[in-house]
N, C-alpha and C positions, 0 to 999 in steps of 0.2 A: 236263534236269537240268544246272544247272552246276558246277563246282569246290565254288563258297563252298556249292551245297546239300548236295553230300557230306562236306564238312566240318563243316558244322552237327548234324551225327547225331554228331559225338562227342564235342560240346558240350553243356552243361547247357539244358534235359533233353534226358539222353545217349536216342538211339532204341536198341531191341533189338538193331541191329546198325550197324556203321561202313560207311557208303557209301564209304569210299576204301579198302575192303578191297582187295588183287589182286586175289581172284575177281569183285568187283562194279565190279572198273575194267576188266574184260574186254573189248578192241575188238571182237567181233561183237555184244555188248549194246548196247542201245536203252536209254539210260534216262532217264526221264519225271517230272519232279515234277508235284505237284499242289499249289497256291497259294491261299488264300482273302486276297488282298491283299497283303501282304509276307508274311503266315503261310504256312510250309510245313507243306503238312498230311500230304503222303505221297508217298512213291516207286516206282517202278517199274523192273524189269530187263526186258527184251525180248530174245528171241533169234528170229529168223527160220528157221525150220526148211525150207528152201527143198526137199528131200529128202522131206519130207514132208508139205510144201501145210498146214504148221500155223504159227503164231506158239505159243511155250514162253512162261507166264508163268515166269523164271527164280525171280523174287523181289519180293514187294510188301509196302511198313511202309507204316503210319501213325503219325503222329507219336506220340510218349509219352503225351501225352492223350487220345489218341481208338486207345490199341492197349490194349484187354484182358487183354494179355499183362502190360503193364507196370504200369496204371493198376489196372485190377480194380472202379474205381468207374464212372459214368455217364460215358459218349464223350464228349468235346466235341464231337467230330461223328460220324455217323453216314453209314453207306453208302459209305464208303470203299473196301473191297473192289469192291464193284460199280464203282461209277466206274474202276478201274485194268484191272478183267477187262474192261469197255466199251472202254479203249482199246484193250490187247491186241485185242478182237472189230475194233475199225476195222482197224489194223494189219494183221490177217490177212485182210481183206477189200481197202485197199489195196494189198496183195502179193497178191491172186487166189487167195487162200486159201481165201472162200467164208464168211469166219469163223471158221473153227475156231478152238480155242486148247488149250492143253494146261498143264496146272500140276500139281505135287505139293502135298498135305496134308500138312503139318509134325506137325501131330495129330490126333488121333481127333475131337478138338471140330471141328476144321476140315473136318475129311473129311466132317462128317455135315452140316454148314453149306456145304458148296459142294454137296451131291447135296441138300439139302432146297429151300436159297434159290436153289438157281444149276440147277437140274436139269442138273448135272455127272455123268459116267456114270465109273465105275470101269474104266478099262483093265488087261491083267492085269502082271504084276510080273514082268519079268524079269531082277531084278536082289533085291540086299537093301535097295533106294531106300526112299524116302518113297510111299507111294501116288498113281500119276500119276491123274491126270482132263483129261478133254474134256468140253469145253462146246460144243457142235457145233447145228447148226439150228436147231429152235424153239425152244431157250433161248437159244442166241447170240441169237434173233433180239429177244426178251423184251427183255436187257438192255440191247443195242444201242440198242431203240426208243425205252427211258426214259431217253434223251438227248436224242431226236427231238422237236422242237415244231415 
């Protein structure tokens, strides 16, 4: 991800959140766009949890027209999420991670959408957080492959 893509999320169409936030300019984040030709279609936050052999999905949008949050009508694209929790899985596998990854559920739609589509498992909550999840083995291994040709 460069400067001008974090900049662009707080341009018309504004995304759900400003990429040049402080918390999202955090130097032990990784962060990744995803492009379909000059279109920016979504971002990613990475944290390498070295401590705990996991890569943390911090934070991942998709642009204004393909995020249900913002849009509410038909995606312009699809499979977005996947694609970003795919690189997280590389990531944690080129760090000897094994794959794992770890993300919070912002909401209940989401939480039931990363354990239906992602076979994501519920870890328990030791805090008043967002509900954390792992995507570990043969689901890491799923999403991973449907990259693979």
């Amino acid at each position: 991800m460069t400067q001008d893509d974090a900049r662009l999320t707080s341009q018309e169409p504004t995304w759900q959140t400003s990429w040049t936030s402080e918390y999202l300019s955090d130097e032990n984040f990784q962060r990744y766009a995803a492009k379909v030709g000059d279109e920016l279609v979504a971002l990613a936050a990475y944290e390498l949890l070295k401590h705990a052999l996991v890569v943390h999905i911090v934070y991942m949008e998709a642009q204004p027209e393909s995020n249900p949050t913002l849009d509410g009508g038909a995606p312009r694209y699809t499979g977005i999420g996947r694609l970003m929790i795919a690189y997280g899985i590389k990531l944690s596998i080129d760090n000897g991670f094994a794959g794992d990854v770890v993300l919070e559920a912002k909401t209940t739609q989401l939480a039931r959408h990363y354990e239906r589509e992602f076979g994501a498992i519920r870890l328990p909550v030791f805090s008043s957080s967002a509900p954390r999840y792992l995507i570990a083995d043969e689901a890491a291994k799923r999403i991973f492959f449907t990259y693979l040709v």
